[in-house]
VEXMAR-873081 format. One record per residue (C-alpha): x, y, z; residue in three letters. Coordinates in steps of 0.05 Angstrom, whole numbers, padded with zeros to 5 digits, always signed. Example, Ala and Ser with C-alpha at 12.3 -4.5 7.8 and 13.67 -1.06 7.14 Angstrom:
# VEXMAR-873081
+00246-00090+00156ALA;+00273-00021+00143SER;
# end
This chain:
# VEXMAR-873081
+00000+00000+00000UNK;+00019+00071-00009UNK;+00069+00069+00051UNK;+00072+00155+00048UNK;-00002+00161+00054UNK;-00007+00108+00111UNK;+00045+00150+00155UNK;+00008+00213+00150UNK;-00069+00183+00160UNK;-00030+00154+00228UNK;+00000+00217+00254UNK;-00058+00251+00236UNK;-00095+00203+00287UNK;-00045+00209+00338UNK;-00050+00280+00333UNK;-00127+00284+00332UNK;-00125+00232+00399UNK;-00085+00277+00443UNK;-00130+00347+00412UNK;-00190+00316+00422UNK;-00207+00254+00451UNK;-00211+00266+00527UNK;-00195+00198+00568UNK;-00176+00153+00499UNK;-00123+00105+00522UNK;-00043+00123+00515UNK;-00039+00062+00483UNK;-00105+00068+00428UNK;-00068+00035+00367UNK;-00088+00062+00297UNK;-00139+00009+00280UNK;-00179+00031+00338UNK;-00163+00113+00324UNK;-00201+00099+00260UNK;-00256+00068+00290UNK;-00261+00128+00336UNK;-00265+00183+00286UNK;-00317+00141+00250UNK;-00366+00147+00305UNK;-00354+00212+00332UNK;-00359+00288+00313UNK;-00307+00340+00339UNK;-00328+00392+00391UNK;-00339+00464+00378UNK;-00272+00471+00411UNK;-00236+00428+00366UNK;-00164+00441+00341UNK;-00140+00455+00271UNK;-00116+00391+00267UNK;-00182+00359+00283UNK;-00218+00411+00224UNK;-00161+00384+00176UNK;-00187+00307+00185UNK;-00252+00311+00196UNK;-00310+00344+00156UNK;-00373+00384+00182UNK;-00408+00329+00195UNK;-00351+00284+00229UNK;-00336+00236+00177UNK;-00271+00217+00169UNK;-00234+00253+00110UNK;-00186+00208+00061UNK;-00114+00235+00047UNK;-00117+00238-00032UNK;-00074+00297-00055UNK;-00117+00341-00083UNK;-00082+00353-00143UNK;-00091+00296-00177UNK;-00112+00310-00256UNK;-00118+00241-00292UNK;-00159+00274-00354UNK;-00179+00210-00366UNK;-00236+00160-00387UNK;-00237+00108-00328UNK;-00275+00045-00361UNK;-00308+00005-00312UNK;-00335-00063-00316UNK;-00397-00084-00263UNK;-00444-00138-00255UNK;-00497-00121-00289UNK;-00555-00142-00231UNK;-00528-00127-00166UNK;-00585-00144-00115UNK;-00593-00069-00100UNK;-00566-00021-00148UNK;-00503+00010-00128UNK;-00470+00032-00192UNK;-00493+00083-00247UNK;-00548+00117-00232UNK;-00579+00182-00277UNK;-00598+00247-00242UNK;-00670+00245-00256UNK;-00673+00177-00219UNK;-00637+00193-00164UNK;-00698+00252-00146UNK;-00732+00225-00085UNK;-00689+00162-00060UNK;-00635+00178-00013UNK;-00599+00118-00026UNK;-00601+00129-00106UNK;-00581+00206-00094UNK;-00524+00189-00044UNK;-00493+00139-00111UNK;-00507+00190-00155UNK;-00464+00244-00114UNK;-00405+00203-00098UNK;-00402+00177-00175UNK;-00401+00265-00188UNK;-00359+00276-00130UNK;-00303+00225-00158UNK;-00300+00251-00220UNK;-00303+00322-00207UNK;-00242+00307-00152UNK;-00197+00258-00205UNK;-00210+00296-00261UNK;-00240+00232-00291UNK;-00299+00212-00332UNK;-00333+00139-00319UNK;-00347+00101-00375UNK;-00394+00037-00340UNK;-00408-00018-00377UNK;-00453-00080-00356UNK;-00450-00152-00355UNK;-00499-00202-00327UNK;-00460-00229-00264UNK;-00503-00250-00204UNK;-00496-00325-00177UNK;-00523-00363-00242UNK;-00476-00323-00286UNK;-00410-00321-00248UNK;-00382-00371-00307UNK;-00409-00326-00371UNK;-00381-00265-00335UNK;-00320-00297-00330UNK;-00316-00325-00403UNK;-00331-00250-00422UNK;-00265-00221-00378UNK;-00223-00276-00415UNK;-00252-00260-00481UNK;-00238-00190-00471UNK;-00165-00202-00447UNK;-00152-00246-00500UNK;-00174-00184-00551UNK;-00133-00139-00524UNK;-00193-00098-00489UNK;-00169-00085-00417UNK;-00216-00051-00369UNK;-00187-00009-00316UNK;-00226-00032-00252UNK;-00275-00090-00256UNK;-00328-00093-00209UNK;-00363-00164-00196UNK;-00404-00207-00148UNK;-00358-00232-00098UNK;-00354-00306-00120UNK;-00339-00289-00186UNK;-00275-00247-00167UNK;-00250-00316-00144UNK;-00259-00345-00213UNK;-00226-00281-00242UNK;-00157-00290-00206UNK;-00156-00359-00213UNK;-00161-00341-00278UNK;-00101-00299-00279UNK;-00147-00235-00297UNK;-00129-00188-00232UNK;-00073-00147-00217UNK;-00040-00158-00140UNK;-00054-00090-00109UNK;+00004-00093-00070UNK;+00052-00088-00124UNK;+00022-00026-00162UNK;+00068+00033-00157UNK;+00037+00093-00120UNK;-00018+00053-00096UNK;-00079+00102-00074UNK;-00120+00045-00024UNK;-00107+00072+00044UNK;-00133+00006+00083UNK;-00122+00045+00154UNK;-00179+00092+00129UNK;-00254+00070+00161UNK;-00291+00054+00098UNK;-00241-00012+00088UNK;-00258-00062+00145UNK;-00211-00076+00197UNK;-00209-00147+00184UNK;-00194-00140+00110UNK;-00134-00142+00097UNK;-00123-00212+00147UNK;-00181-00236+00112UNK;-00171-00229+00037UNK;-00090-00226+00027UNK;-00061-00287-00001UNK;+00013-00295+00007UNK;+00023-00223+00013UNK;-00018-00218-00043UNK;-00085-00176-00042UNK;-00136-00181-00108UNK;-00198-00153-00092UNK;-00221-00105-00039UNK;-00292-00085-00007UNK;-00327-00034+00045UNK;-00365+00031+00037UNK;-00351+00030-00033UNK;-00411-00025-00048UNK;-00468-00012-00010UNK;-00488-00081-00023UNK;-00431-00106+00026UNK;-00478-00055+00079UNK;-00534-00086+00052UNK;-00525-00162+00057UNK;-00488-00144+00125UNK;-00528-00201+00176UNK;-00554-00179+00228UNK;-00615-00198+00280UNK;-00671-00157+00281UNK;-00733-00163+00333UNK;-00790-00139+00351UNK;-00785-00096+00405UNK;-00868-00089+00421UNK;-00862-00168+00424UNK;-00808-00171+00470UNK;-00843-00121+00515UNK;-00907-00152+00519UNK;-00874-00214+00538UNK;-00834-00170+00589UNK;-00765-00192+00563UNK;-00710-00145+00576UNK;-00688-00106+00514UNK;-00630-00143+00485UNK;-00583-00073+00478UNK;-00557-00084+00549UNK;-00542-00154+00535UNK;-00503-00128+00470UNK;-00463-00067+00511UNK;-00448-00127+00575UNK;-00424-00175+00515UNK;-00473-00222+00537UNK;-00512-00223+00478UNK;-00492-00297+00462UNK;-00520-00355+00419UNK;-00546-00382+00481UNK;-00582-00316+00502UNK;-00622-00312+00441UNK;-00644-00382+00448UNK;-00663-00372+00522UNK;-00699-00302+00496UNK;-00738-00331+00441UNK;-00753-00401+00478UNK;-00833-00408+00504UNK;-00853-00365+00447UNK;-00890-00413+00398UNK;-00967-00403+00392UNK;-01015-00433+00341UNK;-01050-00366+00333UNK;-01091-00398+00278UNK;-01107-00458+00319UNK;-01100-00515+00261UNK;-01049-00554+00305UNK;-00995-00548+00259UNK;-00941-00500+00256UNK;-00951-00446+00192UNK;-00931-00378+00163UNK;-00996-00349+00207UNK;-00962-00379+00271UNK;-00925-00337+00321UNK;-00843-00359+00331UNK;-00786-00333+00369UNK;-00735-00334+00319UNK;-00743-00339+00245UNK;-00689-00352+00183UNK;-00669-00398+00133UNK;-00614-00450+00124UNK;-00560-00406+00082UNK;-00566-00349+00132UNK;-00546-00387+00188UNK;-00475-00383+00156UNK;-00470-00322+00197UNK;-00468-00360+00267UNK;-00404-00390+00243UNK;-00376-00329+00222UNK;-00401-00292+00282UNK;-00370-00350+00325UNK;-00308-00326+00307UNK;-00289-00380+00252UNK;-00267-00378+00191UNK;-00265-00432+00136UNK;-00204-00430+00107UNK;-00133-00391+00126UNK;-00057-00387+00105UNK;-00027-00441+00111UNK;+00054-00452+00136UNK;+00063-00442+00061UNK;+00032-00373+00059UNK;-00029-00416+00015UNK;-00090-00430+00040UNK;-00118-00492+00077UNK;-00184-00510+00112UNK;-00182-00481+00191UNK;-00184-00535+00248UNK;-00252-00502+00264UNK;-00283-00531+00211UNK;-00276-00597+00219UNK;-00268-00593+00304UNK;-00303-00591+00361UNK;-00324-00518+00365UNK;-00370-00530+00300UNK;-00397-00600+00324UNK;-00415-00569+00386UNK;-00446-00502+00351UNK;-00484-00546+00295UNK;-00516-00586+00347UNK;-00544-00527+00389UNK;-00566-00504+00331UNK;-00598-00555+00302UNK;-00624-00580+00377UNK;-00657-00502+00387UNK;-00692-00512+00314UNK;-00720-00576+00335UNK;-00760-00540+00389UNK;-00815-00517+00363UNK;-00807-00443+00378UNK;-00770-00430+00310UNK;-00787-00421+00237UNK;-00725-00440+00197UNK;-00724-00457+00125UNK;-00693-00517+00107UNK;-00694-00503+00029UNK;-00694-00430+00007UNK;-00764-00442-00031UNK;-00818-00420+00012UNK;-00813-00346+00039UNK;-00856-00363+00105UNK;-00803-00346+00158UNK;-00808-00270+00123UNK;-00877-00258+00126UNK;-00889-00280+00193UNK;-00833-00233+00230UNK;-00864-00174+00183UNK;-00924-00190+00209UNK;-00911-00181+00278UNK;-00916-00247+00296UNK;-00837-00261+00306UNK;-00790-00241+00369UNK;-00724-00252+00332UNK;-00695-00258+00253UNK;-00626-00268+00223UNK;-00615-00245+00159UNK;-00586-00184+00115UNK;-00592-00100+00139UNK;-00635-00098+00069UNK;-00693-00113+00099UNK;-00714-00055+00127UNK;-00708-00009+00070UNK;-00768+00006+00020UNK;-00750-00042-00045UNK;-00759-00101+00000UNK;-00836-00129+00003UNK;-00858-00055-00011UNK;-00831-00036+00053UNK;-00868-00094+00095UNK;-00825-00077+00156UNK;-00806-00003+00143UNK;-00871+00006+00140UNK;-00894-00035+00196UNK;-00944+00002+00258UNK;-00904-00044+00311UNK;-00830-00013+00331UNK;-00768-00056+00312UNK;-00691-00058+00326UNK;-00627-00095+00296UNK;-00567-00116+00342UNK;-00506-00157+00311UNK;-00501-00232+00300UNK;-00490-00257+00378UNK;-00419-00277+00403UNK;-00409-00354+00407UNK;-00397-00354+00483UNK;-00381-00287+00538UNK;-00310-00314+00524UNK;-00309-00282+00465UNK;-00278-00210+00451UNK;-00310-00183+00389UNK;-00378-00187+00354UNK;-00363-00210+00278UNK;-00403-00200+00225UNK;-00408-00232+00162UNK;-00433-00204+00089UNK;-00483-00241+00042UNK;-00450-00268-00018UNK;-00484-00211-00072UNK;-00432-00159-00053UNK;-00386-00131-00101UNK;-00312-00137-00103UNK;-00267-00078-00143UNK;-00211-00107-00169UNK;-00153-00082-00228UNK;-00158-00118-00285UNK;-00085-00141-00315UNK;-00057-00089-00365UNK;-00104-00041-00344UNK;-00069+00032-00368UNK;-00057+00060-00313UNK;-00062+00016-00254UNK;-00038+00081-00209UNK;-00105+00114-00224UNK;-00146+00052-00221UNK;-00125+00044-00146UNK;-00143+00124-00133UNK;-00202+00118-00166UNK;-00235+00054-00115UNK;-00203+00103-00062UNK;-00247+00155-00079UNK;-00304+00124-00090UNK;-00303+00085-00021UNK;-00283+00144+00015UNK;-00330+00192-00010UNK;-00378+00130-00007UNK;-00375+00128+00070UNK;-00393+00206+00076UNK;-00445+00204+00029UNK;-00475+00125+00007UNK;-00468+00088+00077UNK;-00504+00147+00121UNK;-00559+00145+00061UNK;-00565+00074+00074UNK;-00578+00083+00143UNK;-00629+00117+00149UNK;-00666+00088+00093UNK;-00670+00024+00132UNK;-00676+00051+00203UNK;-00720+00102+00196UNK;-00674+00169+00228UNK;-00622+00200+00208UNK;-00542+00181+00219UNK;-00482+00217+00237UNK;-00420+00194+00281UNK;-00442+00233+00325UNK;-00510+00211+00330UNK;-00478+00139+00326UNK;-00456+00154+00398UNK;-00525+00175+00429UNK;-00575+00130+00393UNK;-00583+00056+00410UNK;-00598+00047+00334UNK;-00549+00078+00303UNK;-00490+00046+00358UNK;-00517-00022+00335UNK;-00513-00006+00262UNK;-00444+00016+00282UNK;-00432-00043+00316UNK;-00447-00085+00258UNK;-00426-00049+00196UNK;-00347-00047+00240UNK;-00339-00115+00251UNK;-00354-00131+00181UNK;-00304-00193+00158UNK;-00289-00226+00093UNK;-00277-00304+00080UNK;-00233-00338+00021UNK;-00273-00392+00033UNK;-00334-00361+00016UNK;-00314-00323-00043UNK;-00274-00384-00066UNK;-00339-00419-00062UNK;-00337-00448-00133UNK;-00277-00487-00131UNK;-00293-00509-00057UNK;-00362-00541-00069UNK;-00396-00481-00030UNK;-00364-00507+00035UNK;-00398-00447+00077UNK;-00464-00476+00065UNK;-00444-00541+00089UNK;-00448-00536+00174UNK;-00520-00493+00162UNK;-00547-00541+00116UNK;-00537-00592+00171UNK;-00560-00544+00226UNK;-00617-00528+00194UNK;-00648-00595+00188UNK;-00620-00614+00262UNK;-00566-00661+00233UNK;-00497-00685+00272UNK;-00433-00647+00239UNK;-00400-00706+00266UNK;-00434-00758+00236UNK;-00438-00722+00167UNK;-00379-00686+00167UNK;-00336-00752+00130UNK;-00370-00745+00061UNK;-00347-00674+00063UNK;-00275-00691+00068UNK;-00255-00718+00015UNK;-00285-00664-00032UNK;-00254-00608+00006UNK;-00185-00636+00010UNK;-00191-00645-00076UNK;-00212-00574-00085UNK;-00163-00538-00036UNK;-00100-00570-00072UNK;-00139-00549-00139UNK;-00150-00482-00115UNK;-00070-00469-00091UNK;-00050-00502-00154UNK;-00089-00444-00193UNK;-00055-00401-00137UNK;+00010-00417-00149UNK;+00005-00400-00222UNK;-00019-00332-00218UNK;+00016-00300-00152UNK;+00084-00282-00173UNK;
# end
């Protein structure tokens, strides 16, 4: 990375800590000075130094030199369908939807800063076309048309560097990506580098990774009727656990529409289906595969261990009960309509569904009061809440012999950083109903948990190598969800796994330098 621009975001942060943070620890470390300036806005009595980082609204400000003049076209290549829209969008659409308006802006913003002019052009790319778009990047390689950032649902950017179509971001010369700044997560860098190597980046920069973020939402009339204690203590004493969301949403089952068997018009206290409950894995703190002694990857010894036998058979014991709606086969939409409905304590699944494109605003729109806290910590043992992003997020990547790789890198910088001013805030308060700054991100319980959420976002090779791995995430929640034994099934896994990790670092090994 741009080792210049790194030194000065830092001392910038150590300055800003000892002009304005009263009480912040000697010892706050850079990742966490980040995180601070995300979620707070300066005082009125705030330094010059403070005014220089932060902007009037207390976002964080990126350390681009502002005269930077490509004058040039900057050709971009996106999946055509993301989920939720997140690339080109006209001015006359973007009157009247924050979220659309907040894209439009930072797509002006960028070019008006870089001097640039985007040039976007689509290609069908969601999960049933991850192998066309593909075939179209090699067929365009192969004819000598080169775009300068590519743009692509996340499993596909897997295919594309095992493909030997991505440039390693680390060795571009005057590298822009500043991954210290707040709109890269933390974790990103641990979780997508691959023998020093790093293809593909994500954050602020697709508002699908904040919309697929999981979270659990609940019903907050239900839990007070029921006199349960709001779960937002539970979250700030980090004893908002696996085990306290069963215990919350046990006892809960009724047959409201008394026909003695369990139905979309029942009331639950926890709804979901299978291929969300990837995120309690995740959220345990495990990840599916890692580096291995050869700086290559290998499956982790959670996988496979104790820790997931255990967490699969909680699971899958707490779904047996009787007090949960979980869908076993992605078909039926039942365990949606009856938390909208106000008939559900608890749900997993993505941020999305609060805004007003999903069911025509079912829940936005809903006369009963609702809140979202972050996936639950596997036991009080554990440190950190860690969330995990649906797989229709967008990676931005460099496509080999891109002109001007330099620029390429500036321009995802821009776009992310003026992304988390302008996109992410828009996003907010599209889905949760009020409006959010950092500094409001310190007084309301909403916006804390957003917070909460969106900065423990993690990434997982295993998930965005999901082709070549036989979808291996899916594998524990699959068994979960129909109250299986990891232990007993876990065998017929093997095998296939071991065959497409060796197949995967042989592809590796060809394209990493």
């Amino acid at each position: 990375m741009k080792t210049y621009a790194r030194i000065i975001a830092m001392l910038c942060a150590l300055m800003m800590l000892t002009g304005c943070f009263v009480g912040c620890a000697d010892t706050q470390d850079p990742a966490e000075t980040t995180e601070a300036a995300q979620t707070q806005a300066p005082s009125e009595s705030a330094d010059e130094t403070v005014d220089l980082n932060l902007d009037k609204d207390g976002f964080w400000k990126d350390d681009l030199p502002e005269e930077l003049d490509f004058n040039e076209i900057v050709t971009i290549l996106y999946w055509l369908d993301a989920e939720r829209k997140e690339f080109v969008i006209e001015e006359d659409e973007a009157d009247g939807d924050m979220v659309k308006e907040a894209i439009y802006n930072r797509n002006m913003a960028t070019e008006e800063r870089l001097g640039i002019t985007f040039e976007w052009v689509g290609q069908n790319g969601d999960s049933g076309d991850r192998a066309n778009f593909t075939n179209y990047v090699q067929n365009c390689y192969s004819g000598g048309t080169y775009y300068d950032i590519i743009a692509t649902y996340s499993r596909t950017a897997g295919m594309l560097l095992t493909e030997g179509l991505l440039q390693d971001l680390n060795s571009i010369d005057d590298n822009y990506i500043n991954t210290t700044q707040p709109w890269w997560p933390k974790t990103m860098l641990e979780t997508c580098s691959i023998a020093d190597s790093l293809f593909f980046v994500s954050g602020d920069i697709s508002t699908n990774v904040l919309h697929f973020m999981y979270a659990v939402y609940y019903n907050m009339d239900m839990l007070k009727n029921f006199q349960i204690e709001d779960p937002i203590q539970f979250v700030d004493d980090k004893t908002w656990t696996i085990d306290k969301l069963i215990e919350l949403s046990t006892g809960l089952y009724s047959d409201l529409d008394q026909d003695g068997a369990q139905s979309d018009n029942d009331q639950y206290g926890f709804s979901s289906t299978y291929f969300h409950l990837d995120a309690f894995y995740t959220g345990s703190n495990m990840k599916l595969i890692e580096a291995g002694n050869d700086d290559y990857l290998q499956i982790t010894e959670d996988f496979f261990g104790e820790k997931t036998v255990n967490l699969v058979d909680k699971l899958g014991t707490w779904f047996k009960s009787g007090d949960t709606y979980v869908n076993h086969n992605g078909g039926s939409k039942g365990y949606t309509v009856t938390f909208e409905e106000g008939n559900c304590a608890f749900r997993l699944d993505r941020v999305y569904i609060a805004d007003n494109e999903y069911h025509n605003g079912a829940l936005r729109n809903a006369d009963w009061e609702y809140g979202i806290l972050p996936v639950p910590l596997h036991d009080e043992n554990q440190e950190d809440y860690i969330t995990v992003v649906g797989n229709p997020f967008t990676l931005w990547c460099v496509m080999q012999n891109a002109k001007d790789p330099s620029m390429s890198t500036a321009v995802i910088e821009c776009l992310a950083s003026e992304g988390y001013r302008k996109t992410s805030p828009a996003l907010f308060e599209n889905n949760m109903k009020y409006r959010y700054t950092p500094d409001n991100a310190g007084k309301g319980d909403g916006a804390r948990m957003f917070d909460i959420v969106r900065s423990s976002i993690t990434f997982d090779l295993g998930r965005i190598f999901s082709d070549i791995l036989g979808f291996m995430s899916e594998m524990p929640s699959n068994t979960a969800a129909t109250s299986g034994s990891w232990s007993g099934v876990q065998a017929k896994y093997k095998t296939t796994l071991k065959r497409g990790i060796a197949d995967l670092n042989k592809a590796l090994e060809q394209v990493i330098d």
